[in-house]
C-alpha positions, 0 to 999 in steps of 0.5 A: 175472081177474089179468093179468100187466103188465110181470112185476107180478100184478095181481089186480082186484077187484069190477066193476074194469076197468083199461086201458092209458093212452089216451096224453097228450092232445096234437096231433091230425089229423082225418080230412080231415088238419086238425091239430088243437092240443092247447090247442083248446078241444073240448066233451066228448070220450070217449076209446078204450083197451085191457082189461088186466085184469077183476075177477071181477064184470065180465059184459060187459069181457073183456081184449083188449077197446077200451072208450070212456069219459069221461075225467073218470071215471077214477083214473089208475095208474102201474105200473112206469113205465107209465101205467093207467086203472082204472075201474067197469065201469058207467063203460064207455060201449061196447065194441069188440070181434071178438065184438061180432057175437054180440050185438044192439048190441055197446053196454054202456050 
């Protein structure tokens, strides 16, 4: 699927999935209000963004889409200014997603 970003085609390729940029890893508050410092040492952490683009061979990924991922597993992109992610779609670990409802698990695993 191309997808427009900020005026620029983009075309993906194969089983490619890109995403809008998570944001910098900083500050956080848990859902008791806790601030959490960025320099606090956390074990693994997935992290959450947004489908903007699928190439052809993806089957489960579609644009509109939030997807959880490793971050370590990701190449980093930077498209007129703004921050993507680029990825295999096996590197997704589950989607969110309004059509989720339509099958068994909603997981792409």
């Amino acid at each position: 699927m191309a997808e427009e970003t900020e005026g620029n085609p983009i075309k993906m390729l194969h089983d490619r999935v890109l995403v809008r940029g998570a944001g910098p890893d900083g500050d956080r508050t848990s859902t008791g209000g806790i601030l959490i410092p960025a320099t606090a040492q956390v074990g693994r952490r997935l992290q959450w963004a947004a489908v903007v683009g699928t190439g052809p061979n993806v089957r489960t990924v579609e644009v509109g889409d939030q997807v959880l991922f490793e971050p370590e597993d990701r190449a980093n992109v930077e498209i007129q200014g703004e921050e993507y992610i680029l990825m295999r779609e096996r590197d997704v670990h589950a989607i969110a997603s309004g059509r989720n409802g339509d099958s068994d698990t909603g997981l792409y695993l």
